[in-house]
N, C-alpha and C positions, 0 to 999 in steps of 0.2 A: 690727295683726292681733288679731282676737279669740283668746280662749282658747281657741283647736281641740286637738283629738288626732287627730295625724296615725301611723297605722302604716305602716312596711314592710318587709316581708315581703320572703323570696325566699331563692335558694339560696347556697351558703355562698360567698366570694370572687368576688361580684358586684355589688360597690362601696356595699353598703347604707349603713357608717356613714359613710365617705364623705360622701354624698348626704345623710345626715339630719346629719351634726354642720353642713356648711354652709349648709342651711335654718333651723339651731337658732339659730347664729350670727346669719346674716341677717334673720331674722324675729323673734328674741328669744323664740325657744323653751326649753323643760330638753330635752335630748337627754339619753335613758337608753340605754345602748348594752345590750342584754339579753342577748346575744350572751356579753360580758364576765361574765356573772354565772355564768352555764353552766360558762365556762372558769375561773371560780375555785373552784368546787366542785370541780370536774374537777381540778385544781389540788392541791389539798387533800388530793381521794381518792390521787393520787402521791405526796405528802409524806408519806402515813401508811399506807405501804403496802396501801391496799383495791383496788389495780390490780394485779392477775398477769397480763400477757399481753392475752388477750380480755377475760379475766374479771374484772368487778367484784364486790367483795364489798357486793350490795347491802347484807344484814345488818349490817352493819360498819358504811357510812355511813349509813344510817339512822338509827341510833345514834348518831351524831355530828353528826347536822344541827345540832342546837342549838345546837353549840360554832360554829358557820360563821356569821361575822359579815360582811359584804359591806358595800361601802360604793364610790360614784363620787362622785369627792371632784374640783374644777376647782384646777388648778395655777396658777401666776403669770399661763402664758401663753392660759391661758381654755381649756384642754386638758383632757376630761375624764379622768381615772385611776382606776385601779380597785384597791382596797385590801382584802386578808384578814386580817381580827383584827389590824387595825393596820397592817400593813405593805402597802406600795405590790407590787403584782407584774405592773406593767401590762405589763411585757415578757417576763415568764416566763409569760405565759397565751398571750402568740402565737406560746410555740415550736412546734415541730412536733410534737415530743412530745403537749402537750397538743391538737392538732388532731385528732391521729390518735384518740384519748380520748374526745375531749368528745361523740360522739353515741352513746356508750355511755352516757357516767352520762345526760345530756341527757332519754334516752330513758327513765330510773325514773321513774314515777308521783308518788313521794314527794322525789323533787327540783323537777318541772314544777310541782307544787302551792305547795310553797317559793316557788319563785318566781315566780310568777305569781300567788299574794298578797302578795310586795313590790313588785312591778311594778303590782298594780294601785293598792297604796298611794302610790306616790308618782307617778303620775300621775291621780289621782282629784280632781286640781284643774283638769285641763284645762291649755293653754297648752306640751304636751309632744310631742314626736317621739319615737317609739320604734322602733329598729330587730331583726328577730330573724326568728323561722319561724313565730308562731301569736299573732302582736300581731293580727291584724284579725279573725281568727277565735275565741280562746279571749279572752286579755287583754282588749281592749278591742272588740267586736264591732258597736260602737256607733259607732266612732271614725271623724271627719268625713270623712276623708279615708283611703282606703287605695289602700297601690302594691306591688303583686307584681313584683319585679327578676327579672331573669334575665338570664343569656349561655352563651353554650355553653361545656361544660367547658372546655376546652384555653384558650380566650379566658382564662375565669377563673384558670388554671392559669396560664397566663405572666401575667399580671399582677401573682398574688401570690408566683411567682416572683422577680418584678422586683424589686417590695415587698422579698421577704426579702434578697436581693440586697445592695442598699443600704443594711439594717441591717447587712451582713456573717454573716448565719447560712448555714451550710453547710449546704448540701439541694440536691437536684438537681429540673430539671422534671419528673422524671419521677414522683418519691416523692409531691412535689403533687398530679399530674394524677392519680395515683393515688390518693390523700388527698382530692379533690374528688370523684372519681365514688364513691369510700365511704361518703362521707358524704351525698352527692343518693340513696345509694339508703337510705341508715338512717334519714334524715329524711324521705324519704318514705312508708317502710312500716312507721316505727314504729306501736304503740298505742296511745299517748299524746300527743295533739297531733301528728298528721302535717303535714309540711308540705302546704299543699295553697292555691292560690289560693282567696281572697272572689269569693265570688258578682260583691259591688262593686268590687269591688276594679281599680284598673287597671295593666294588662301595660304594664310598661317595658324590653323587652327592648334591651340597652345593649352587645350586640357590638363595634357598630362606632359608639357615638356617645363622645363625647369628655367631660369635665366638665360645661363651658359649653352643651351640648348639652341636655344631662341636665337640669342648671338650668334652662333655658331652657322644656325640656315638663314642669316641673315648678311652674314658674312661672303658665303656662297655663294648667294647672288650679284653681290656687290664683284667678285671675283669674276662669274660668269662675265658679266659686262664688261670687266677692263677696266674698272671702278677704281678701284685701288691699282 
């Protein structure tokens, strides 16, 4: 495969990194999970008290962005992980906790900026998959290939359910479903990088398809272009 940049997009537990780490995999792509990076500033902001309640003390982390070193670092077993100023927290950024969080800091000007000049750094060589809410449209607007995901809440909601389930984290379907439609409405009418489908962009809505499914029209279109 040539050096493409593939984005996608879509709303939140609707199988994006999923989908992009086993194309990354397969294809011999960098998969940058952006998502993760969101969640470790978010992270951060809880470890240092700039989260009361709703309320983030933008003032505070602003101030502290500099100190916020992010890194996705691939483990033994080709997994990628996500490390703050050294330490690994690739499982403390998918409690609930910071779910409930993350499209609050998400949503600062001076965090979306942060990141989306690392994001575009380390895919400015091409050859990368990126998954998140404003990769086709802000990041990379260019990028050869863009897929807007979707499923309908509840869908989304028992699956990451299921997900947390079998890590053993206590949470109910309900705290989820409610956690999913908060964040489809904050990421959508933020001011800063709303989520919003590419013009180009293609609709994968994945309700009711399965993995293999998914791969499969995603496959397709990698074919249609000449891709492979």
């Amino acid at each position: 495969m040539t050096k493409i940049t593939i984005a996608v997009d879509g709303h939140s537990s609707c199988g994006k990194s999923t989908v992009a780490k086993e194309i990354a995999a397969s294809f011999g792509l960098i998969y940058i999970d952006t998502g993760a990076m969101y969640r470790a500033v978010t992270l951060f902001a809880l470890q240092n008290g700039l989260i009361d309640g709703d309320l983030v003390d933008s003032e505070g982390l602003q101030a502290r962005m500099d100190s916020i070193n992010i890194e996705l670092r691939k483990n033994s077993n080709g997994d990628i992980e996500t490390f703050l100023n050294g330490q690994n927290i690739e499982k403390e950024i998918r409690q609930i906790k910071v779910s409930n969080k993350v499209s609050a800091v998400s949503s600062l000007p001076f965090v979306r900026q942060k990141m989306v000049k690392i994001q575009q750094e380390m895919g400015r060589n091409g050859g990368v998959i990126l998954d998140g809410r404003d990769i086709g449209t802000v990041v990379f607007p260019n990028a050869d290939l863009k897929i807007f995901m979707t499923a309908s809440p509840e869908i989304r909601a028992m699956r990451r359910f299921e997900e947390m389930q079998q890590k053993g984290d206590k949470v109910t379907y309900e705290e989820i479903l409610e956690n999913v439609k908060s964040r489809d409405h904050a990421d959508s009418t933020r001011k800063e990088s709303p989520l919003v489908k590419a013009d180009d962009a293609l609709l994968l809505d994945n309700s009711h398809l399965n993995r293999e499914e998914q791969m499969s029209w995603i496959l397709e279109r990698l074919k249609e272009n000449n891709w492979l």
